[in-house]
PLY file of the C-alpha trace (Angstrom):
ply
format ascii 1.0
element vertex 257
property float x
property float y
property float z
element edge 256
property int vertex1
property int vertex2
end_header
-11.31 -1.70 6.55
-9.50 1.21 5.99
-8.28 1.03 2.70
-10.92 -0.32 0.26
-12.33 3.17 0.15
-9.56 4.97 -1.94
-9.43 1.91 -3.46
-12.80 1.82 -4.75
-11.75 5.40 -6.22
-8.49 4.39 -7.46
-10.01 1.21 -9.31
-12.51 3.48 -10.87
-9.49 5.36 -12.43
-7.95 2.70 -13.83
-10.90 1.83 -15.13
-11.58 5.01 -17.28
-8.06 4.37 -18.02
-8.23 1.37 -19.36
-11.17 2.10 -21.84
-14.36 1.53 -19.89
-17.25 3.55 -21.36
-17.34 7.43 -20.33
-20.75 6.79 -18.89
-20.32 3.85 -16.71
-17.60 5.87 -15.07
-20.10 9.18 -15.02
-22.88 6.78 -13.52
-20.17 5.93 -10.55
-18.85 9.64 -9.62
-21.43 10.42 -7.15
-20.39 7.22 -5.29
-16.89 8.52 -5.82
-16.86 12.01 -4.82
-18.86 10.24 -1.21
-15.81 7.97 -0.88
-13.85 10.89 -1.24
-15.86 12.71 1.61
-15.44 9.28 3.53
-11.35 10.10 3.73
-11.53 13.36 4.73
-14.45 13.35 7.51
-13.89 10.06 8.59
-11.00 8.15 7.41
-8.54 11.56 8.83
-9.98 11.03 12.19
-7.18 13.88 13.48
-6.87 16.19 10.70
-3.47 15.60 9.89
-3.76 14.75 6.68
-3.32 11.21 7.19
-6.11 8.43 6.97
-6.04 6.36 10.42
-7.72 3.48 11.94
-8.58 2.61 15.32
-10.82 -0.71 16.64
-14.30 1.00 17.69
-15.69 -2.00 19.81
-14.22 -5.06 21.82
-15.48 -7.27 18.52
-13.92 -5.23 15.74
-10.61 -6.21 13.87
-7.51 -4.35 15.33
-6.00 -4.36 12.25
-7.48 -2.93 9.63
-5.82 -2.47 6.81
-4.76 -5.56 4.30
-3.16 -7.30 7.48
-5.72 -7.33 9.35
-4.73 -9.88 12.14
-3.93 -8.87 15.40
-0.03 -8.89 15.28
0.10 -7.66 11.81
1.41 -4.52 12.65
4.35 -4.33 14.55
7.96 -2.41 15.23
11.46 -3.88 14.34
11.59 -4.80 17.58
8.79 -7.14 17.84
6.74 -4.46 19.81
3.19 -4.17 18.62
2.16 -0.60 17.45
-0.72 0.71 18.89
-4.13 2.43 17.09
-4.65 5.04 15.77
-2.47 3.63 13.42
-1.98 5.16 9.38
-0.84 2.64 6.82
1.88 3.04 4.81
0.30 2.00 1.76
-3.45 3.43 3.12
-2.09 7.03 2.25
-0.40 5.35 -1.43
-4.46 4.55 -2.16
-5.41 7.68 -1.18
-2.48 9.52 -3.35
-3.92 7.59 -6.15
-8.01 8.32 -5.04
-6.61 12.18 -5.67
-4.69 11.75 -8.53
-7.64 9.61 -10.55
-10.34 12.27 -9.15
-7.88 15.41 -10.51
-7.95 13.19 -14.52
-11.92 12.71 -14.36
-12.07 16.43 -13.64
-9.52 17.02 -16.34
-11.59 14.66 -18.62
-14.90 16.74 -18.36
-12.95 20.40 -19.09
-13.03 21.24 -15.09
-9.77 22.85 -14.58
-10.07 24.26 -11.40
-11.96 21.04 -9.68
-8.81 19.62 -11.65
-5.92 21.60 -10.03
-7.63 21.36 -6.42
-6.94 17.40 -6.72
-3.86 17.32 -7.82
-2.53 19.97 -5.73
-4.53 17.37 -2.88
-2.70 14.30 -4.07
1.10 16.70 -4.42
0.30 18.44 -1.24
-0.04 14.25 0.38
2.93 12.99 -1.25
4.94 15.89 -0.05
3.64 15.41 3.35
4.04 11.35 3.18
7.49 11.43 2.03
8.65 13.27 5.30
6.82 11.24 8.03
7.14 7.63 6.79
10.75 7.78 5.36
13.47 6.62 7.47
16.52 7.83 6.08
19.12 5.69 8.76
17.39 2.47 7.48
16.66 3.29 3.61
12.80 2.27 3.83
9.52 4.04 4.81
7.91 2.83 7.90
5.09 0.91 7.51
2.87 3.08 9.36
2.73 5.50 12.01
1.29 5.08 15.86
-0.82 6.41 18.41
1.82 8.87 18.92
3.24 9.67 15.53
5.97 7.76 15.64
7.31 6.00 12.29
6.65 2.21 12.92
9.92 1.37 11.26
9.48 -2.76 10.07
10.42 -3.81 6.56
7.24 -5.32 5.18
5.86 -5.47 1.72
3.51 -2.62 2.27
6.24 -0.29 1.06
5.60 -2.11 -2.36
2.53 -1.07 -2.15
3.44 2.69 -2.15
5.58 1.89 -5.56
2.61 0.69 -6.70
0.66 3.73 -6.10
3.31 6.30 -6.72
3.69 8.14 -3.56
7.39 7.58 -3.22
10.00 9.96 -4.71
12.05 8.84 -7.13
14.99 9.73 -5.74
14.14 7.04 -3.05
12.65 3.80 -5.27
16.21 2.56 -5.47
16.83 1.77 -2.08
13.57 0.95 -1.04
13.77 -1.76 -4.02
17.05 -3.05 -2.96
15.54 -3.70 0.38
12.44 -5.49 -0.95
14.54 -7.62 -3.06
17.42 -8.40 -0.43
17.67 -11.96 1.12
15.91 -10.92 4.26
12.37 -9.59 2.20
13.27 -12.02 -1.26
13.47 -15.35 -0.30
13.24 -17.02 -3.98
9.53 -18.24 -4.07
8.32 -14.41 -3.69
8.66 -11.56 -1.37
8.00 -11.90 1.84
5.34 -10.04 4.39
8.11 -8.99 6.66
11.65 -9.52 6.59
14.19 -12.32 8.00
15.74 -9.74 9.68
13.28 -7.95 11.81
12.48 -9.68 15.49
8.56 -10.87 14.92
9.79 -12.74 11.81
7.55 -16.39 11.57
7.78 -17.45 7.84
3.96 -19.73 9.18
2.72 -16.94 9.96
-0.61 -15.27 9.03
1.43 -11.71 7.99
4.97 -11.50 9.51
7.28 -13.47 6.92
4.37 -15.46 4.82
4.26 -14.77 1.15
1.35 -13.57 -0.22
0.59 -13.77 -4.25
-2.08 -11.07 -4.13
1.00 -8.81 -2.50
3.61 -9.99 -4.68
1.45 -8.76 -8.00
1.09 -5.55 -6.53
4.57 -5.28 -5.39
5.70 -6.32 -9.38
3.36 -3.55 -10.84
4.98 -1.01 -8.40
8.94 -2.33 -9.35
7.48 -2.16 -13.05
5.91 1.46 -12.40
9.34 2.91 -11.46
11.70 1.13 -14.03
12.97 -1.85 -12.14
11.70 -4.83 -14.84
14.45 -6.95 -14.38
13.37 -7.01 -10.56
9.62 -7.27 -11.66
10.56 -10.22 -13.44
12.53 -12.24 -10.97
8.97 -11.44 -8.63
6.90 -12.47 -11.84
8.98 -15.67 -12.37
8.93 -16.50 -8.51
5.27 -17.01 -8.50
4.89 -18.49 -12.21
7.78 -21.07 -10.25
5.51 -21.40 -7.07
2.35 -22.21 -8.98
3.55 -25.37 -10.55
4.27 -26.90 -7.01
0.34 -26.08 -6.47
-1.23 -27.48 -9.53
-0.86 -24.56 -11.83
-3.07 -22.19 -8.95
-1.90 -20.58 -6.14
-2.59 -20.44 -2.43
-4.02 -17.33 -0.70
-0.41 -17.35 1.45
2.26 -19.60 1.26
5.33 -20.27 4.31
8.31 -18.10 3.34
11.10 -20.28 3.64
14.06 -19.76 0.95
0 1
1 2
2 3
3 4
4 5
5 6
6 7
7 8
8 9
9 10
10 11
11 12
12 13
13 14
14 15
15 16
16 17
17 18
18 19
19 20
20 21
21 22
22 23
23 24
24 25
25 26
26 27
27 28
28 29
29 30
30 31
31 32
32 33
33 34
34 35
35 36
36 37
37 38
38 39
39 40
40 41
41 42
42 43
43 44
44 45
45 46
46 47
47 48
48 49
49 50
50 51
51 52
52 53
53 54
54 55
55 56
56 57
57 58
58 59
59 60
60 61
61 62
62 63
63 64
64 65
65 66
66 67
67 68
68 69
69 70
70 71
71 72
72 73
73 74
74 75
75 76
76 77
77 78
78 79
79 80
80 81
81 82
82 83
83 84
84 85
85 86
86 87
87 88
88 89
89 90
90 91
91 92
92 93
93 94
94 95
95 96
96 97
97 98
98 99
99 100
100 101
101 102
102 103
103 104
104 105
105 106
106 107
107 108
108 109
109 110
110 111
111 112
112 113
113 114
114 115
115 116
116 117
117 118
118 119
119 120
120 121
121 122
122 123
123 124
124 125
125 126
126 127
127 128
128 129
129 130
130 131
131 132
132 133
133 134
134 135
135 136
136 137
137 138
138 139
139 140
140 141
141 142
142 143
143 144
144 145
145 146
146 147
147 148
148 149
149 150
150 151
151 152
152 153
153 154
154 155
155 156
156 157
157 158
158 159
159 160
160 161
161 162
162 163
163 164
164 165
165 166
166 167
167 168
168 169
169 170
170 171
171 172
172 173
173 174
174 175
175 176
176 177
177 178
178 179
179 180
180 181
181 182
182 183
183 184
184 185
185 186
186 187
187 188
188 189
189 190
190 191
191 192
192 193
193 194
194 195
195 196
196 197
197 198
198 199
199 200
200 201
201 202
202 203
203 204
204 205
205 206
206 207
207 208
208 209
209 210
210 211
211 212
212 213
213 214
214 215
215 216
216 217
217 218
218 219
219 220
220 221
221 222
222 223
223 224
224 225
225 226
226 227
227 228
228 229
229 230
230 231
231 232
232 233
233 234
234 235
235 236
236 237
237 238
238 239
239 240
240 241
241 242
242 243
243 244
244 245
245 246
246 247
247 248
248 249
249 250
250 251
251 252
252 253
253 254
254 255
255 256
């Protein structure tokens, strides 16, 4: 997987956030500062400041990021994009990997280790915000291809990248209206990809299912820019869901309104 390294960084920073003891956190910054290694001489496999993944052997998952099956990844058009491909919400974990390693450094008095993070994680965001936004459609793509080229579906990944913080303010609002339109909101949750797009199954594995997991991600991120009414309504949808399932929800569920 490509994405449970920044995570493991990111998690560590909420951590310390959220009170853990100051030496549990010192015990795990070794492992850190590797993971951190990991992105740039491995996970960047061009050097373009993006972390990519592409399927090494015959056996390997082609997919992998969260949606990891094989037609999990895929244009407006149905077409499916091709590897090296850099997740949307891959670069959002790694935004956040930077911004948690700049506040340990902060923590311990090391200013300058301190500013080179943060000017990492400002120097990504800047560079995010102009490749995966698509300005004719109002959302970010979900990733980019072989080639560069903005794969421009409306899936929940761009939750994801609320979640994390990468996205300028200036464009939450629209990218929220989209996640919360009838095509991406269909009343039991938010879906994986939207009504509207042309590889829309709502029985599939990652093109239309809903997925609770996703959904409490993609209510922290609505939450993290100042949409709680909208976190709400996603909050509610699931509470709603669960009592159809005995109180405990399914991994994924069929996205039907």
């Amino acid at each position: 997987t490509a994405d449970a390294t920044p995570l493991f960084v990111m998690v560590l920073g909420e951590l310390q956030r959220w009170g853990v003891e100051h030496q549990r956190i010192e015990e795990l910054m070794p492992n850190a500062d590797r993971a951190l290694a990991w992105i740039d001489e491995y996970g960047d496999r061009d050097g373009d400041g993006f972390v990519e993944y592409k399927q090494m052997t015959e056996h390997g998952l082609a997919n992998q990021g969260w949606k990891d099956s094989w037609d999990g990844i895929n244009f407006a058009d149905g077409r499916l994009a091709e590897a090296p491909i850099a997740l949307c919400e891959v670069q959002g974990y790694v935004y956040a990997a930077f911004t948690a390693r700049a506040h340990f450094a902060s923590e311990n008095g090391d200013h300058d280790a301190a500013g080179y993070w943060s000017e990492r994680g400002k120097r990504l965001k800047r560079a995010f915000n102009q490749a995966f936004w698509l300005p004719d459609k109002g959302w970010y793509a979900v990733g980019l291809d072989r080639d560069k080229r903005p794969i421009d579906a409306l899936t929940s990944n761009i939750g994801h990248c609320l979640w994390t913080g990468i996205i300028d303010a200036d464009k939450a609002g629209t990218v929220v209206r989209h996640l919360m339109s009838p095509a991406m909101f269909g009343g039991w949750g938010i879906r994986t990809l939207a009504s509207t797009m042309a590889a829309y199954n709502p029985m599939s594995y990652h093109n239309g299912s809903v997925w609770p997991h996703d959904n409490a991600l993609l209510a922290t991120g609505l939450m993290r820019y100042g949409y709680v009414a909208e976190a709400q309504q996603v909050a509610i949808a699931m509470l709603g869901t669960a009592s159809h399932f005995g109180g405990r929800l399914p991994e994924l569920f069929c996205g039907f309104d």
